[in-house]
C-alpha positions as CSV (number, residue, x, y, z in Angstrom):
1,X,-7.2,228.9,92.9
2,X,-7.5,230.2,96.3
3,X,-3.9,232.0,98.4
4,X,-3.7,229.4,101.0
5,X,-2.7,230.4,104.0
6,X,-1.8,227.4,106.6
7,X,-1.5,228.1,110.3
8,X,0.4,224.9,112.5
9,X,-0.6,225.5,116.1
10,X,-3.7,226.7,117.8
11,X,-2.0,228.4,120.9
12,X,-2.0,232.4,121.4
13,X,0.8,233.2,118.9
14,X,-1.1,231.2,116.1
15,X,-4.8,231.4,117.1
16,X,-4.5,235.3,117.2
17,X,-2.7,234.9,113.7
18,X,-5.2,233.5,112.6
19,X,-8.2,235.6,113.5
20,X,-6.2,238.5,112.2
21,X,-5.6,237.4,108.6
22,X,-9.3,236.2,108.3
23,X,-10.7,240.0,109.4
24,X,-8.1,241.5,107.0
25,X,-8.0,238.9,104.2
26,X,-11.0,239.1,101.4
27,X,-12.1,234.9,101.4
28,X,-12.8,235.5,98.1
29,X,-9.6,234.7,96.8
30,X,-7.8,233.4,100.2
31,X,-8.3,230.6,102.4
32,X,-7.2,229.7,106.0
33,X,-6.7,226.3,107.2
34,X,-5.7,226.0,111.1
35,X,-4.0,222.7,112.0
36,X,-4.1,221.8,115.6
37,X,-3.6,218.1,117.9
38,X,-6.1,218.7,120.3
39,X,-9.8,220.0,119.8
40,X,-9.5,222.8,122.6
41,X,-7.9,226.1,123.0
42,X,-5.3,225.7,125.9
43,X,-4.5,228.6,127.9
44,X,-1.0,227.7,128.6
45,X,-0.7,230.6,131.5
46,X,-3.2,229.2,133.8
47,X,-2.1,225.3,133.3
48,X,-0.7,226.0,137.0
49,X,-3.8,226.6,137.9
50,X,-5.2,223.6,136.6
51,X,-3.0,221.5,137.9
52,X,-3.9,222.2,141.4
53,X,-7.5,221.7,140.8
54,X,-9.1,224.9,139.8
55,X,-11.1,225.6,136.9
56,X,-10.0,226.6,133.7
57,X,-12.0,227.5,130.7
58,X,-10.9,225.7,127.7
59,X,-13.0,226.5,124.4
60,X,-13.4,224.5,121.5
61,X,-12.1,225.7,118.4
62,X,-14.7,224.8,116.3
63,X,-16.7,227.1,118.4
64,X,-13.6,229.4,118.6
65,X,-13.5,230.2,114.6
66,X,-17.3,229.2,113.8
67,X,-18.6,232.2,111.3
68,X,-15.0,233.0,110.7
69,X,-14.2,231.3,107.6
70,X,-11.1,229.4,109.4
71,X,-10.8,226.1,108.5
72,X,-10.0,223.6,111.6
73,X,-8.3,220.2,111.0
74,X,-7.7,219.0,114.1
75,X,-4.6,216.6,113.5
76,X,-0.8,216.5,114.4
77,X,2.0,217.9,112.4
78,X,4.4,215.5,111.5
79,X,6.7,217.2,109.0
80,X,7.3,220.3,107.1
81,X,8.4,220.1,103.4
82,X,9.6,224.1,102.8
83,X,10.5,223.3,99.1
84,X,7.4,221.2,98.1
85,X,5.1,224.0,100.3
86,X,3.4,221.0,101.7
87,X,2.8,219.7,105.7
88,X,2.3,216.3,106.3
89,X,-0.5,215.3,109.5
90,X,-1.5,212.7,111.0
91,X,-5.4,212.1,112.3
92,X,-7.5,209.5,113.0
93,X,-8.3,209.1,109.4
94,X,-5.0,208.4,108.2
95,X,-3.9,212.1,108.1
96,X,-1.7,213.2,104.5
97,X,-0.3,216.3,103.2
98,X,-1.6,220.0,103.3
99,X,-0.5,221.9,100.7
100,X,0.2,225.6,101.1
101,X,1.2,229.1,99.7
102,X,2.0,231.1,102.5
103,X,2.9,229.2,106.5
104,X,2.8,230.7,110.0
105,X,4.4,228.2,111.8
106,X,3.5,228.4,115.6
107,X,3.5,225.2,117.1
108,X,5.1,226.7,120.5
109,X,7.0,224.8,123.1
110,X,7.4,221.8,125.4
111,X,9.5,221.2,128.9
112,X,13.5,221.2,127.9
113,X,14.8,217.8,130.5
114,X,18.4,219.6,129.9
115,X,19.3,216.8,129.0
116,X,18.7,215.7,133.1
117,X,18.5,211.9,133.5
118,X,15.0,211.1,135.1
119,X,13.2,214.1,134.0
120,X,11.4,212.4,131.1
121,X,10.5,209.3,133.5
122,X,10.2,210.7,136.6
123,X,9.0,214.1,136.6
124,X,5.9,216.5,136.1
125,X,5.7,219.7,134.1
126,X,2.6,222.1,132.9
127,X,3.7,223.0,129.3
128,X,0.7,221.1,128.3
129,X,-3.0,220.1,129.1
130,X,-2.3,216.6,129.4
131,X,1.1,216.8,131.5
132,X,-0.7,219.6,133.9
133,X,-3.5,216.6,134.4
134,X,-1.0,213.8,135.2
135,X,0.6,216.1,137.9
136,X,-3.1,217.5,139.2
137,X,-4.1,213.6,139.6
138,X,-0.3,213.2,141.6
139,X,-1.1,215.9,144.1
140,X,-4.8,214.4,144.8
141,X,-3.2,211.1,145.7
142,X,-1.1,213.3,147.7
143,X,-3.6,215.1,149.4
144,X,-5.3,212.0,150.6
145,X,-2.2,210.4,152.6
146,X,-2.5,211.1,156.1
147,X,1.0,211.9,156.0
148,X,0.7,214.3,153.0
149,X,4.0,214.6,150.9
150,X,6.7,216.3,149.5
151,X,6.1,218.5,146.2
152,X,9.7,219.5,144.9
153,X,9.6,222.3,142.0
154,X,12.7,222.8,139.9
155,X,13.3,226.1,138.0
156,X,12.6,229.1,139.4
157,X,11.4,231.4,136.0
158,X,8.0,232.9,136.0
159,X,6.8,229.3,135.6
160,X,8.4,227.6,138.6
161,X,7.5,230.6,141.2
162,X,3.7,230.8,139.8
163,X,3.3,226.8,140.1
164,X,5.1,226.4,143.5
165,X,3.0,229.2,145.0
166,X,0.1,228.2,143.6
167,X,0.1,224.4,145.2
168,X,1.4,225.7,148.4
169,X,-1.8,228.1,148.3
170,X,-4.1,225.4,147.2
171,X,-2.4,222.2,148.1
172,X,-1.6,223.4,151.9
173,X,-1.1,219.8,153.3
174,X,1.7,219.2,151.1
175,X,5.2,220.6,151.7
176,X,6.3,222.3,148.8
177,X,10.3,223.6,148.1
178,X,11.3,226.0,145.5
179,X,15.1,225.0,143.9
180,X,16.8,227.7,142.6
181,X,19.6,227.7,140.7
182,X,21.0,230.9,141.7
183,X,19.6,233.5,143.8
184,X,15.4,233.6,144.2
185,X,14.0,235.9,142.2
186,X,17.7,236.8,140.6
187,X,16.3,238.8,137.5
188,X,13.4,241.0,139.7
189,X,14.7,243.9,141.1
190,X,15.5,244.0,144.9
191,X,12.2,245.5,146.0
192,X,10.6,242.7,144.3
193,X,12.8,239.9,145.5
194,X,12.3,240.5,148.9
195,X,8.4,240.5,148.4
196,X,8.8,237.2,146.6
197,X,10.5,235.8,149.4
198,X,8.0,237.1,151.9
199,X,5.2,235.6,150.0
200,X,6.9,232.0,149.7
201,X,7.7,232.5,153.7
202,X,3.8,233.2,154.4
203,X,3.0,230.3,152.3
204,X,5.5,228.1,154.0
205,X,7.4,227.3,151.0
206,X,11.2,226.0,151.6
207,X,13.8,227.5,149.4
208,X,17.0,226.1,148.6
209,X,19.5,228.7,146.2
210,X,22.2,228.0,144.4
211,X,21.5,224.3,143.6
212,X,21.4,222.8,140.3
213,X,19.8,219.5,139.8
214,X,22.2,216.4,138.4
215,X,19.0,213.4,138.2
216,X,15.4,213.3,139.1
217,X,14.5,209.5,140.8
218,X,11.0,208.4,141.9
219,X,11.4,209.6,144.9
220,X,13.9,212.1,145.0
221,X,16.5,214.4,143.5
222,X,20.3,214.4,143.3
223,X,21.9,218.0,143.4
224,X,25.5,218.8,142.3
225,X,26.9,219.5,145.7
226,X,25.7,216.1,147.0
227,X,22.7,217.0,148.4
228,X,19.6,214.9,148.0
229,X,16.0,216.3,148.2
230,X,12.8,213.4,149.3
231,X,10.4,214.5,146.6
232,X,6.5,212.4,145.9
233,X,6.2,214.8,143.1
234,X,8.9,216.4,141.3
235,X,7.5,219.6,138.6
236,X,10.5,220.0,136.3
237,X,10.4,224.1,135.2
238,X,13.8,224.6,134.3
239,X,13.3,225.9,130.8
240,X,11.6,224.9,127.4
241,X,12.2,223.3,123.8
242,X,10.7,224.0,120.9
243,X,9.9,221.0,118.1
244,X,12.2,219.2,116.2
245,X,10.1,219.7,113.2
246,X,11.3,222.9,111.7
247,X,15.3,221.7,112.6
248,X,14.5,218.6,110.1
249,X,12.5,220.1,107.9
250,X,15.6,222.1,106.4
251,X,14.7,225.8,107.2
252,X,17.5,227.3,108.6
253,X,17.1,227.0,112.6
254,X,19.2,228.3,116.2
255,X,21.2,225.4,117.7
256,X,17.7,225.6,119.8
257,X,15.6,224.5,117.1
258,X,14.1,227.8,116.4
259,X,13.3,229.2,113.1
260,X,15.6,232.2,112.7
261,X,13.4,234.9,111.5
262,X,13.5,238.6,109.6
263,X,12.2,241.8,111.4
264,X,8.7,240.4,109.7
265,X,9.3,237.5,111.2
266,X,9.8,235.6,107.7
267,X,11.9,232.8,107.7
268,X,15.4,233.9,106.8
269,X,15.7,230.6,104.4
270,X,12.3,230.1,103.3
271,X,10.4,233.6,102.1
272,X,7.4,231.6,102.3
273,X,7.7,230.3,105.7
274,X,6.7,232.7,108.5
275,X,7.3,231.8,112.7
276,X,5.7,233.3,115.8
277,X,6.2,232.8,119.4
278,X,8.4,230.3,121.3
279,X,9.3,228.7,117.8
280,X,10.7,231.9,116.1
281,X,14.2,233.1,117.1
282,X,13.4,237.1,116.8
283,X,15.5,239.8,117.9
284,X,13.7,242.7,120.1
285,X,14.1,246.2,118.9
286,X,17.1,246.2,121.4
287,X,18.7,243.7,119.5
288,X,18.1,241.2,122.1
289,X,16.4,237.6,121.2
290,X,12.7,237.6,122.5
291,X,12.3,235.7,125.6
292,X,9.6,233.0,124.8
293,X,6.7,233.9,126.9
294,X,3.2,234.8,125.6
295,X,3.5,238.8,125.3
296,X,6.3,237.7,122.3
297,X,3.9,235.8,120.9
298,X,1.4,238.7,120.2
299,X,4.0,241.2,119.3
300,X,5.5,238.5,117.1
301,X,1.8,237.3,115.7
302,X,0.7,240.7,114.6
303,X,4.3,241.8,112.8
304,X,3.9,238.6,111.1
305,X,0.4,239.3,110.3
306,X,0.8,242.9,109.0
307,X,4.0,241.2,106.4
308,X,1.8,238.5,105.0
309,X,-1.5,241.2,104.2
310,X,0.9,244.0,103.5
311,X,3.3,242.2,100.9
312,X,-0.3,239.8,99.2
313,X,-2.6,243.0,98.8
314,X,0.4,245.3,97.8
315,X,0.9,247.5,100.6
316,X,3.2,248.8,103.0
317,X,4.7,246.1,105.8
318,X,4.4,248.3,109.0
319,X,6.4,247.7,111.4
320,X,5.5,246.6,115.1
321,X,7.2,247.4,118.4
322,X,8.8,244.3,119.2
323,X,9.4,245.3,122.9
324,X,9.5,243.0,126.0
325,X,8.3,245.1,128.7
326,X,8.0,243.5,132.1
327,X,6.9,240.0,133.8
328,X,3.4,239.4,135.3
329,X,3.6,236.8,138.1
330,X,0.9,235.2,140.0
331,X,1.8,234.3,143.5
332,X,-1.1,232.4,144.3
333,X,-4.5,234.0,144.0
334,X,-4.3,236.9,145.9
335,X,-1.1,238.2,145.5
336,X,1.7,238.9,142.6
337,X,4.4,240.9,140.9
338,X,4.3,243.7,138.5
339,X,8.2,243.7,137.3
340,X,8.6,246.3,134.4
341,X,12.5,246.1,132.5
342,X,14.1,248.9,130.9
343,X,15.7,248.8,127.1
344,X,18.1,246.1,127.6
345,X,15.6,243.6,129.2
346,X,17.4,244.9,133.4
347,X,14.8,245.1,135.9
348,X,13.4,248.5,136.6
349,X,13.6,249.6,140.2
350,X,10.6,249.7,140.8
351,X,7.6,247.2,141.1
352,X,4.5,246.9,141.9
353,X,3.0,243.6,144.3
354,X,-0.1,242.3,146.3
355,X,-3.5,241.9,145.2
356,X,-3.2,245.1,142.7
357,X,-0.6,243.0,140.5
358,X,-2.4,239.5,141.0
359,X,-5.9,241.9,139.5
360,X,-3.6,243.0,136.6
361,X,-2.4,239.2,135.9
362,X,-5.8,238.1,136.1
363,X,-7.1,240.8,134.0
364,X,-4.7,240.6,130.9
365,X,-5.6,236.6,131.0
366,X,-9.1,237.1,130.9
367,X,-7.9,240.0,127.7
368,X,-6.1,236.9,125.9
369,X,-8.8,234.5,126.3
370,X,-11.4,237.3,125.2
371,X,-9.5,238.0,122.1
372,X,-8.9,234.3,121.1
373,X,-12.9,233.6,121.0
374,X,-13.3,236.5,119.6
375,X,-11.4,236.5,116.0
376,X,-14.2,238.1,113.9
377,X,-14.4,241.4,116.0
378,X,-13.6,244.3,114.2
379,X,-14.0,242.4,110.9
380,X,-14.9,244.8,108.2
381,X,-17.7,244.7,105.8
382,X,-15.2,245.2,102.8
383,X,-11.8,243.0,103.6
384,X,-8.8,243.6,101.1
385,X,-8.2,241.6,97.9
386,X,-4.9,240.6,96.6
387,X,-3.5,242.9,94.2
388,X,-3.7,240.0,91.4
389,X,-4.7,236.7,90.9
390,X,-3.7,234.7,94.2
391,X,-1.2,232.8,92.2
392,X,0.4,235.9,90.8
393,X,0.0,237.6,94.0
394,X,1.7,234.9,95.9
395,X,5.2,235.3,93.9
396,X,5.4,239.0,94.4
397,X,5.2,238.2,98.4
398,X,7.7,236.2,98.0
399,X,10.2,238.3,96.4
């Protein structure tokens, strides 16, 4: 019998995975099964993009892992049993169980509601393909009104900034206002707030600080201090959740759901388990938890993927920087921020912003995309064996 080697998710964090093991893993006595809902790769990054109407290149896997020796089942993940190593899906066919030796859980995250009544019925988000679509069909009904109308964005991280700006660039007939729960920009350094707010001033979008949101309604929000905002679309980006699966599954998880993780990013409970990206609760080399964003998901991706080839062919683990260096924000096409952070995660003093950043941004997505539809580059004429039989192999890595 074959190692098998079973990866839930299909984003950056597990696509890249999975690429990786098949160039380094000999398919003579492993196999790699992908398990994934949807038939396309999703660049998550750009869904802002799509959501106002542009184009956005989304592969199909098949065609992503053809010639790879991947195996694609395209089908949803409905539970994890650690202790039987088994996953069960569900498909058009009926779906079943998956058995497996080694996992690499990255099935990502969704839009957090906080718990916020009316977010779940009322409101839009781009955490996902789907969701982005339902919001880019909103702002074309929008666009079409004589009087326009009012696009109200909640949350201002990375993702709230890059989707307001980009509909105010795109979408110029609608109104657009930024709520932020403290100060814009409150985590950039100074330099770079002030050219975030002069780039949400030349794209006319309206600020309001300090505000948290208490309930989203059809056509509106209601803010703590009393104050309600007329809103036709509402784009909830006030943080993310991960799935419930692993907290039910019975691997030991953050109150967040995550899957707490090793420095190899192997589950803490379950030695056969490993997590990547938004799912895995992994501490930086500055001891800090990894923000979830898609730079942890490489660094946590290849630390996983050097433990699971290093401890089945009998070799040394080595150890990757797991380092969180700066933010890339769009601000609409032609313009962005280049905000690097020193050792404990504090903005740097200095940034760098215009259409050099927004080139930068561009360029490391077109880098990601490149190296997702790309997973047999590199791979070597001679990949490594186990140091046993896969079923001997696969108790020593788990020791």
């Amino acid at each position: 019998m074959k190692h098998r080697i079973v990866v839930l998710g299909a984003g950056y964090g597990g696509s890249f995975a999975a690429g990786i093991l098949a160039r380094r893993l000999s398919p003579a006595d492993t196999e790699i099964t992908v398990i994934n809902a949807e038939p396309d790769f999703v660049q998550r990054l750009r869904l802002h993009q799509f959501a106002v109407g542009q184009e956005v290149e989304t592969p199909k896997l098949a065609d992503v892992f053809a010639g790879s020796g991947i195996r694609l089942r395209l089908a949803r993940v409905t539970a994890v049993d650690p202790d039987r190593r088994v996953v069960t899906v569900a498909d058009a066919d009926g779906g079943g169980e998956i058995g497996y030796d080694t996992l690499l859980y990255a099935l990502g995250s969704h839009v957090a509601d906080s718990g916020v009544p009316g977010v779940a019925e009322h409101a839009f988000d781009v955490t996902g393909r789907p969701s982005a679509l339902r919001l880019r069909e909103r702002l074309d009904t929008l666009d079409k009104r004589a009087e326009g109308g009012n696009v109200l964005v909640v949350g201002d991280g990375l993702t709230g900034i890059e989707t307001a700006t980009e509909i105010a660039e795109s979408r110029p007939g609608l109104a657009v206002t930024l709520v932020a729960r403290h100060e814009l920009g409150a985590r950039l350094s100074a330099g770079a707030r002030s050219h975030l707010r002069r780039a949400c001033d030349r794209l006319g979008i309206t600020v309001v600080e300090h505000t948290s949101v208490e309930a989203v309604e059809a056509t509106r929000v209601l803010c703590a201090d009393g104050t309600v905002l007329a809103s036709d679309a509402t784009v909830w980006t006030a943080g993310f959740a991960v799935h419930p699966i692993a907290a039910v599954s019975g691997l030991e998880v953050t109150e967040t759901g995550q899957i707490v993780v090793d420095r190899t990013m192997r589950s803490v409970s379950h030695p056969n388990v490993y997590a990547v990206g938004d799912a895995a609760y992994a501490l930086g080399d500055n001891g800090r938890p990894l923000p979830m964003s898609c730079a942890s998901a490489g660094a946590t991706g290849r630390q996983a993927t050097e433990a699971i080839v290093g401890r089945l062919t009998g070799r040394k683990v080595t150890d990757i920087k797991l380092v969180y260096v700066g933010n890339h924000i769009s601000l609409g096409r032609r313009d962005g921020i280049l905000q690097l952070v020193d050792g404990e995660g504090r903005a740097k003093p200095k940034y760098l912003g215009g259409r050099k950043a927004a080139r930068i941004k561009a360029g490391v997505l077109k880098m990601s995309l490149w190296g997702v539809m790309h997973p047999t580059f590199g791979m070597p004429k001679r990949r490594r064996r186990l140091t046993a039989a896969p079923e001997v192999a696969a108790e020593k890595a788990f020791v």
